[in-house]
C-alpha positions in Angstrom: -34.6 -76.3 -14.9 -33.2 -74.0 -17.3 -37.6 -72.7 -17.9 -37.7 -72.2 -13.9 -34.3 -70.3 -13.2 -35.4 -67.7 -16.1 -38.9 -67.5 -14.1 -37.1 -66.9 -10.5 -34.4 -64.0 -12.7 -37.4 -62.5 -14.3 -39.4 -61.8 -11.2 -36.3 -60.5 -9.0 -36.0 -57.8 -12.5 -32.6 -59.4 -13.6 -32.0 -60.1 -17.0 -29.9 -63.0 -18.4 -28.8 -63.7 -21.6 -29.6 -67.3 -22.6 -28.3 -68.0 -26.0 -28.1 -71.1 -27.6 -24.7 -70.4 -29.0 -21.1 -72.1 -27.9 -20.6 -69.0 -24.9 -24.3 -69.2 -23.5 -25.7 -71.2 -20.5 -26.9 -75.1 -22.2 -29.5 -77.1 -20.9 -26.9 -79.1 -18.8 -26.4 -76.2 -17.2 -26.4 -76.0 -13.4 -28.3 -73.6 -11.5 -24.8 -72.9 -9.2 -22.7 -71.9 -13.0 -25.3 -69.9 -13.8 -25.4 -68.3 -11.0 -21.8 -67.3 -11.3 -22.6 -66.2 -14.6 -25.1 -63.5 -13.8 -23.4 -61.6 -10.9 -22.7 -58.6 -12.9 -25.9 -58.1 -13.9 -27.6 -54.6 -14.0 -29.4 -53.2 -10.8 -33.5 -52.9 -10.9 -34.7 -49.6 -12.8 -36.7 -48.5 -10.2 -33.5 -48.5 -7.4 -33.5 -44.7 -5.8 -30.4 -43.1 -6.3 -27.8 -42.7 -3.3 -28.6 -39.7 -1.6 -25.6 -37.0 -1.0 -23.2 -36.5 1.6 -24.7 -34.6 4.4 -21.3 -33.0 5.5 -20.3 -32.1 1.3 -21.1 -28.6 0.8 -23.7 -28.2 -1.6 -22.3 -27.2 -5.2 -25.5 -24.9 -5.3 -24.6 -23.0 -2.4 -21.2 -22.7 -3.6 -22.2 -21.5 -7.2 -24.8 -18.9 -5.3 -22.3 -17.5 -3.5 -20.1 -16.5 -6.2 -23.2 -15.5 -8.4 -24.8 -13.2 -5.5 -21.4 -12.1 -4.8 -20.8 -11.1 -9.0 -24.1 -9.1 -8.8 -23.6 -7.5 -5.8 -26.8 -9.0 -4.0 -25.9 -8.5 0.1 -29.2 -10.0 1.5 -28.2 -12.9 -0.7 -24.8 -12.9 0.4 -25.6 -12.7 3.8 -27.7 -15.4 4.0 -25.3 -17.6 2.2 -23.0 -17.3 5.1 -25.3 -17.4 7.7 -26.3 -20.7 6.5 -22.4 -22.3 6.0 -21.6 -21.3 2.8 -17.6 -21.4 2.3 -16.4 -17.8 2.0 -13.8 -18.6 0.1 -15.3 -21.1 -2.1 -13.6 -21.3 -6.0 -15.0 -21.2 -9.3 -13.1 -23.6 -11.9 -10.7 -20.5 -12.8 -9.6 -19.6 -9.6 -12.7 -16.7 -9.1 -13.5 -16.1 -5.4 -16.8 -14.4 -4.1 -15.1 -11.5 -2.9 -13.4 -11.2 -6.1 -16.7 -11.3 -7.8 -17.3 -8.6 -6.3 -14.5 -6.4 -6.4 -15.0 -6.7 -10.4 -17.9 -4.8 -10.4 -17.3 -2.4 -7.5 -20.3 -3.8 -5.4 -19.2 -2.5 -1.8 -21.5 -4.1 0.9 -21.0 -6.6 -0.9 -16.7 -6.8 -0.4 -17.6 -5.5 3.4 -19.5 -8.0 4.4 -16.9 -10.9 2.7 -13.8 -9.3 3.9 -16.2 -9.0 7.3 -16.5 -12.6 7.1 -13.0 -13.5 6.2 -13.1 -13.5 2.6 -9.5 -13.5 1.5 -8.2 -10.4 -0.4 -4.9 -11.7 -1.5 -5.7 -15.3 -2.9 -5.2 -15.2 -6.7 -7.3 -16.5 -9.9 -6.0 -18.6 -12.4 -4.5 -15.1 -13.9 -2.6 -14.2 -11.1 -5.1 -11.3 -10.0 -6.8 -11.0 -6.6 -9.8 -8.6 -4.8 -7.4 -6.2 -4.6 -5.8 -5.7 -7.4 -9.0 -6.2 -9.8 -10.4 -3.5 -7.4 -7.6 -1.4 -8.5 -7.9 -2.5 -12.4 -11.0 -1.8 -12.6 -11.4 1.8 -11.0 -13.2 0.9 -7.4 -11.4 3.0 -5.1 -13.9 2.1 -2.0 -13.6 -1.5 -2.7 -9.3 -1.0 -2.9 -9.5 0.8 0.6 -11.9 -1.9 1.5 -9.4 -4.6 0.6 -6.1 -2.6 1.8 -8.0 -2.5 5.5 -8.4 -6.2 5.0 -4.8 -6.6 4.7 -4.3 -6.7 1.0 -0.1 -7.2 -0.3 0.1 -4.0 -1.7 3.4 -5.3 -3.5 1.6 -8.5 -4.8 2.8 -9.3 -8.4 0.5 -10.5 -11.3 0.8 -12.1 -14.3 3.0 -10.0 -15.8 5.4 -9.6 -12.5 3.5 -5.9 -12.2 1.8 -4.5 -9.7 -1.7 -2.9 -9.1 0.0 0.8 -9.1 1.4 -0.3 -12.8 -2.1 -1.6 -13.8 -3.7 1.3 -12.6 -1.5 3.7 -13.9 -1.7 2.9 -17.9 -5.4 2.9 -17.7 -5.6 5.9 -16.5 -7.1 5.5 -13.1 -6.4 8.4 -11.2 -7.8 7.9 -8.2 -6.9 4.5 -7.4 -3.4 5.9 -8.5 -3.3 8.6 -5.6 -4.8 6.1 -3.2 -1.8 3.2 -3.7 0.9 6.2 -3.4 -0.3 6.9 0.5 0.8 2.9 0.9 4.0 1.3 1.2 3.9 0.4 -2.7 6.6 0.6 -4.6 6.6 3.0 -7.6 9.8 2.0 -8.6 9.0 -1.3 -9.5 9.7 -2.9 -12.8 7.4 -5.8 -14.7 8.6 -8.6 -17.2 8.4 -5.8 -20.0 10.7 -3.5 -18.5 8.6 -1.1 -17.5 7.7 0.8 -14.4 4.7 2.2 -13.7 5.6 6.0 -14.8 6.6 4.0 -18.0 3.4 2.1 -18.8 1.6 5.6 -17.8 3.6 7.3 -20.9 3.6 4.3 -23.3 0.7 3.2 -22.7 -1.5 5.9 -22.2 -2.7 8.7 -24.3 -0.8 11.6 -22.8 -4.4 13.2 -22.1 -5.1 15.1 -18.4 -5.6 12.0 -16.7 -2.4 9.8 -17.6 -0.5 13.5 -17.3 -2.0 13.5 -13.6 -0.3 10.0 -13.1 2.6 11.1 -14.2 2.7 13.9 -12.2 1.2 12.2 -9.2 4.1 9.4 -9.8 7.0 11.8 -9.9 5.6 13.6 -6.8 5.3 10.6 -4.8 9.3 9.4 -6.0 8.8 7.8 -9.0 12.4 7.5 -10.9 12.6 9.9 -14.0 15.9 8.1 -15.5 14.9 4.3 -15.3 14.6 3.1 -19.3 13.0 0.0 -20.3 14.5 -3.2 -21.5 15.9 -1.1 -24.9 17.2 2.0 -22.8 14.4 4.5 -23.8 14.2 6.6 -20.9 10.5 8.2 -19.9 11.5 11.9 -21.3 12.3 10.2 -24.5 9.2 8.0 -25.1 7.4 11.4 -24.2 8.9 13.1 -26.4 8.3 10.8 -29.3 4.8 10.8 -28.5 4.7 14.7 -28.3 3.3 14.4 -25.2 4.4 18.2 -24.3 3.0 18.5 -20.5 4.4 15.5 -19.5 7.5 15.9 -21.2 8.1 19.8 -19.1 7.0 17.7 -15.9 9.8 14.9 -16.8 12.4 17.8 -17.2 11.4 19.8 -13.9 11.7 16.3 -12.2 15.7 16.3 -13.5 15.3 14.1 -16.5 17.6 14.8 -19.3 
């Protein structure tokens, strides 16, 4: 019996372990207990794996997406959402195609997402979005892009700042001018304690661009007399610094 039953297991490619030890099947065995004894045996080697979800979006499509979108390939792009592709899929830190994009300043590329619905002011793991890393990273067309496609000009990152305080200590003057013509407000103040006429002076290297902030800032309204957390006002961090032109445009302002 026992000679037989391997004969039927071995020809259906199950395998059975028949030892001769006290847990293994004996010869008194019945073909019923052993039976009961092999149900969790392994599948054939040669069965096809279960095919995928026909309604799951592909993960290559959604990985595409973002990498077309990162290197600023439209045809690519535009194929990918002719064909389904999720406009707002996520990478595993939060990264969105049309963020992607904004990174690198690739601007068909943000027109075409923001055409398709791509979603300016959903965030990354850090707290940024397309607008803001637009503004971070000195892409004026893709900020006006993203400020058309209804970007939070007030949004808050990480750091409870805002893109005009980004933008302003690293200098970018452009983008700078361009967020003063929105509702933004220059006034406002980050978990440091700083405000964006603050982090231009502190931050910066009192060269012609961060002294155009400045003076773009204090044209626009920006506060002269708001210090940081410790009370140091603008006109004195300037003046440490010996930051001379910014310092005479502080004092024309009415700071004292």
């Amino acid at each position: 019996m026992k000679a037989r039953l391997g004969l039927i297991l071995a020809s259906t490619g199950m395998l059975v372990s028949c030892s001769d030890g006290g847990g293994g099947e004996s010869a008194s065995s019945t073909p019923g207990e052993l039976a009961t004894r092999t149900t969790a045996v392994s599948a054939p080697a040669t069965q096809p794996p279960a095919a995928p979800s026909q309604s799951a979006t592909p993960l290559g499509d959604r990985v595409e997406l973002i990498e077309a979108a990162r290197t600023g390939d439209a045809p690519a792009v535009r194929d990918l959402l002719a064909r389904g592709a999720n406009v707002n899929v996520r990478a595993g830190d939060g990264l969105t195609p049309v963020m992607a994009a904004a990174r690198d300043g690739h601007v068909e590329t943000v027109r075409l997402l923001t055409a398709a619905g791509g979603d300016v002011n959903a965030k990354d793991s850090t707290l940024e979005n397309a607008f803001s890393i637009a503004a971070i990273n000195n892409h004026v067309e893709v900020l006006r892009l993203t400020i058309a496609a209804g970007a939070d000009v007030n949004a808050k990152n990480r750091f409870n700042g805002t893109a005009l305080i980004a933008a302003s200590d690293r200098g970018n003057v452009e983008v700078v001018r361009e967020l003063l013509t929105t509702k933004i407000d220059v006034d406002h103040v980050n978990r440091l304690g700083w405000t964006a006429l603050l982090e231009a002076i502190i931050l910066g290297d009192g060269g012609s661009r961060h002294t155009e902030i400045v003076q773009l800032l204090v044209t626009s309204g920006a506060s002269v007399t708001i210090a940081d957390a410790s009370g140091v006002t603008p006109l004195q961090h300037s003046r440490s610094r010996g930051y001379a032109t910014i310092v005479e445009i502080l004092q024309r302002a009415g700071a004292r």
